[in-house]
VOTIKOL-835588 format. One record per atom (N, C-alpha, C): residue in three letters; x, y, z. Coordinates in steps of 0.1 Angstrom, whole numbers, plus 5000, padded with zeros to 4 digits. Each point is the difference from the previous one (the first is absolute). Layout:
BEGIN
ALAXYZ ...
This chain:
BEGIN
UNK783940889516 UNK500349904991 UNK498949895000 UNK499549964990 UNK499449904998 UNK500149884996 UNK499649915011 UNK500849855000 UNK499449944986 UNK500049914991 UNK499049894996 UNK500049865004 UNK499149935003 UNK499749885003 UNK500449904994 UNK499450054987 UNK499749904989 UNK501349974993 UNK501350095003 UNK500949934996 UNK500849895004 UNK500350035016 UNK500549885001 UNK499549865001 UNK498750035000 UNK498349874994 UNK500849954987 UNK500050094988 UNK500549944988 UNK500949904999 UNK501250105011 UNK501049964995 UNK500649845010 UNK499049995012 UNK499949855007 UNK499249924994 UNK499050044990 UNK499449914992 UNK500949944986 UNK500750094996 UNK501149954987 UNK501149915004 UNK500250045015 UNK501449925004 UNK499449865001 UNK498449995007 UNK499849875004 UNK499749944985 UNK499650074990 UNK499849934988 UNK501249914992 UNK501050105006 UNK501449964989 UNK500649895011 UNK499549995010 UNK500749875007 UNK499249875003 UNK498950024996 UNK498849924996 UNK500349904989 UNK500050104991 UNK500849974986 UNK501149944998 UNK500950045009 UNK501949954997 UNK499849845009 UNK498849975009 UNK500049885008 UNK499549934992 UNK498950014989 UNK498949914991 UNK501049984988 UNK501250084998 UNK500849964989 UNK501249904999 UNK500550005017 UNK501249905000 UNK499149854998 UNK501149924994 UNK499749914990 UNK500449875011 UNK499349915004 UNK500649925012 UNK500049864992 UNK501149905007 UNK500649894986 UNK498449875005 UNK499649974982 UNK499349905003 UNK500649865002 UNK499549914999 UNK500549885000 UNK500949934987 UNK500849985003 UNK500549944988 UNK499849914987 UNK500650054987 UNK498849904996 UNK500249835000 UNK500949995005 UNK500449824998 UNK499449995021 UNK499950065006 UNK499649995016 UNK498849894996 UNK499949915009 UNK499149895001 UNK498650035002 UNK499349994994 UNK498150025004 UNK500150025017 UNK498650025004 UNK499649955012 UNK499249925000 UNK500249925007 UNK499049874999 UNK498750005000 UNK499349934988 UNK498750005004 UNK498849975010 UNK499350064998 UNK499149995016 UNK499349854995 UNK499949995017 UNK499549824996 UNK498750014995 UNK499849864994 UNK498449994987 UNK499350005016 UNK498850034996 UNK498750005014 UNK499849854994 UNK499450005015 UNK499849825003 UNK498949974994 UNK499649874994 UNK499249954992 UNK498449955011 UNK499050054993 UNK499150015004 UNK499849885003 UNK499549925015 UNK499749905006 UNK498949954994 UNK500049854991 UNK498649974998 UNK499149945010 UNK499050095003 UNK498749925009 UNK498649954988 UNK499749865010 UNK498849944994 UNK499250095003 UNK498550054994 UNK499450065008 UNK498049924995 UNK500349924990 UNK498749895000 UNK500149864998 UNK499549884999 UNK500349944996 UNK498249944998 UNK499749974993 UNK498949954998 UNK499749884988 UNK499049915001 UNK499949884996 UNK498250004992 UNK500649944988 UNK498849964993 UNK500049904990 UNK498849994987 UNK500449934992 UNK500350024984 UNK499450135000 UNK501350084990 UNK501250125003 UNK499850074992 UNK501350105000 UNK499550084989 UNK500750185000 UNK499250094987 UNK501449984994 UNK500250074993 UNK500950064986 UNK500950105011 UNK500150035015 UNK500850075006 UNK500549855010 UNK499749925000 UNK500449895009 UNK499150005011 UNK499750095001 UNK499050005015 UNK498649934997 UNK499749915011 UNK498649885005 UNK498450114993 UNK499949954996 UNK498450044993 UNK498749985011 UNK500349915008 UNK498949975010 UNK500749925009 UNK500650085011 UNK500449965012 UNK499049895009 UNK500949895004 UNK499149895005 UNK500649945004 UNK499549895015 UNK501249895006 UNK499449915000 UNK499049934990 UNK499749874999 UNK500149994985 UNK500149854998 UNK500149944987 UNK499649884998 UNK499949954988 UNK499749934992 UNK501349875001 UNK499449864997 UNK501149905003 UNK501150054981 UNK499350044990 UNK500450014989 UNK500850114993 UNK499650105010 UNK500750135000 UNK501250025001 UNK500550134986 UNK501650055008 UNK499450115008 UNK501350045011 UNK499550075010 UNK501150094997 UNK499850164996 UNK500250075000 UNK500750125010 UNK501749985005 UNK500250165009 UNK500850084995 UNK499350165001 UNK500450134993 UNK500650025020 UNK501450074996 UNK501050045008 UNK500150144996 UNK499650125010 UNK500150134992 UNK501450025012 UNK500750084995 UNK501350045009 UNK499950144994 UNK500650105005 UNK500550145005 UNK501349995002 UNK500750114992 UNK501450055002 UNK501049974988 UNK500950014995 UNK501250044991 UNK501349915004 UNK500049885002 UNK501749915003 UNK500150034985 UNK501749994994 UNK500649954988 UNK499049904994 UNK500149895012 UNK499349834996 UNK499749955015 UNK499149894998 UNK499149975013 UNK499949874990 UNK500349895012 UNK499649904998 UNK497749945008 UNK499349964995 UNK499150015004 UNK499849805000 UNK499549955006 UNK499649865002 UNK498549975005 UNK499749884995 UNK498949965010 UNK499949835001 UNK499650005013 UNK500249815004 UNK498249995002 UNK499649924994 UNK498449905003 UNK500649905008 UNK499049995008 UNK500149905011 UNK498649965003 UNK499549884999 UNK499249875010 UNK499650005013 UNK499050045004 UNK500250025012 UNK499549895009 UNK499149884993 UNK499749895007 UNK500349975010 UNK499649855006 UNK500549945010 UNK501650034999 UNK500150015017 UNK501449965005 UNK500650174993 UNK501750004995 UNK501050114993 UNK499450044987 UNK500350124997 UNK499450064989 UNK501149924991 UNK499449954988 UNK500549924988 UNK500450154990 UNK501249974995 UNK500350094991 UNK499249944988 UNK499750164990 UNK499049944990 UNK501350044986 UNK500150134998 UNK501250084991 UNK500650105002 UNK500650034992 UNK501350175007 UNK500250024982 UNK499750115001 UNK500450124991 UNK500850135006 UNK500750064991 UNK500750115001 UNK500050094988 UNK499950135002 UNK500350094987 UNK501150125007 UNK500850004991 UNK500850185000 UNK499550074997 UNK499750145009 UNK499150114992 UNK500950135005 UNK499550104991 UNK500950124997 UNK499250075005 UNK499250035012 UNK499250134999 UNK500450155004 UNK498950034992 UNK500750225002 UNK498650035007 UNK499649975007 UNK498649995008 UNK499249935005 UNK498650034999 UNK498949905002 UNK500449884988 UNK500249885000 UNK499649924988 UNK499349915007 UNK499349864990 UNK499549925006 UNK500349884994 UNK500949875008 UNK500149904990 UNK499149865005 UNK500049914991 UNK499049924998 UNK500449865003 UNK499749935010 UNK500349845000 UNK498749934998 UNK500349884998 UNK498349884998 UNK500849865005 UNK499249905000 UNK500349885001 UNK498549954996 UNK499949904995 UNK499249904991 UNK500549855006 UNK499149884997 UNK500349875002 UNK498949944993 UNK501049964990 UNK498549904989 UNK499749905005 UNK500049935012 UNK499349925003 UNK498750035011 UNK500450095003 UNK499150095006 UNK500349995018 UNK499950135008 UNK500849975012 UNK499149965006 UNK500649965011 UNK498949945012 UNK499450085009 UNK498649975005 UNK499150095011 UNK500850055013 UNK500350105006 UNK500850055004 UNK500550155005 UNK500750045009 UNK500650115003 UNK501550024991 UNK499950104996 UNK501650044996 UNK500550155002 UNK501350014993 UNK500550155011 UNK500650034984 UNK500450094999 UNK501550074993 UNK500650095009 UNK501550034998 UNK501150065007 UNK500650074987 UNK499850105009 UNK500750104987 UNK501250055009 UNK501750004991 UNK501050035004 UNK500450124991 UNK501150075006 UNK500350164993 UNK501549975003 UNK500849934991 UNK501449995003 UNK500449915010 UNK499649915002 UNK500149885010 UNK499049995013 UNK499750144999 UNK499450055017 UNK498649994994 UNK498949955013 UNK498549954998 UNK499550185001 UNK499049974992 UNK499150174999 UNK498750025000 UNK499749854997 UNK498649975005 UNK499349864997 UNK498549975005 UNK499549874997 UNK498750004999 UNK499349994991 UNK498849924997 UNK499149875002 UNK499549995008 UNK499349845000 UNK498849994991 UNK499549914997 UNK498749964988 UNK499949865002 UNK498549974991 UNK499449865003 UNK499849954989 UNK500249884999 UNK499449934986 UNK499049925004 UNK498749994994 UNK498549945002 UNK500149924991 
């Protein structure tokens, strides 16, 4: 008598087929349709803005940024600072205080502030001017990023 092999091969390969099959077919219950979402994954955190220049002159281009970086000036001069910051907040409050550095406590000179939106690199623009023209002297600016200092420049008026 001669055995064959190949049938009971067949016929263990058809059984595993048909039960392969009968397991990929039961139907398992989805979620309901009134069942509550799952909650959304939290928003990723808003990109930290950092100062990363601050430089001083006596103009500014058509991008805001100083045309000819410099720390001395002219008693007649407005004095020009480009603040470049890095990073993506919603909104960033940006400030800058001029200060006197004369004899004795630094004299406050003015304070500006702008809201800015940046999605990156931007670069925003402060000045200060005095038509009567300032006095011979040391001076500083303070650049703040949301109340907190970020950096400072000193300059001279001749």
């Amino acid at each position: 008598m001669v055995f064959n092999l190949r049938l009971p091969f067949a016929l263990a390969t058809v059984l595993a087929t048909v039960a392969a099959t009968g397991a990929c077919s039961k139907s398992t219950p989805g979620p309901a349709a009134d069942a509550p979402a799952a909650p959304a994954a939290p928003a990723a955190p808003q990109a930290a803005l950092g100062v990363s220049d601050i430089s001083l002159g006596r103009a500014i281009g058509p991008d805001k940024a100083v045309t000819m970086p410099m720390t001395a000036f002219g008693t007649r001069d407005t004095i020009y600072a480009s603040v470049t910051t890095e990073g993506a907040p919603a909104t960033a409050t940006l400030a800058a205080r001029w200060s006197y550095l004369g004899e004795g406590a630094p004299a406050f000179v003015d304070s500006t502030a702008q809201t800015i939106a940046p999605t990156g690199r931007a670069v925003t623009e402060f000045h200060v001017s005095k038509s009567d023209g300032w006095p011979a002297g040391a001076y500083r600016v303070e650049i703040f990023a949301d109340g907190r200092p970020v950096g400072t420049r000193e300059f001279e008026v001749r």
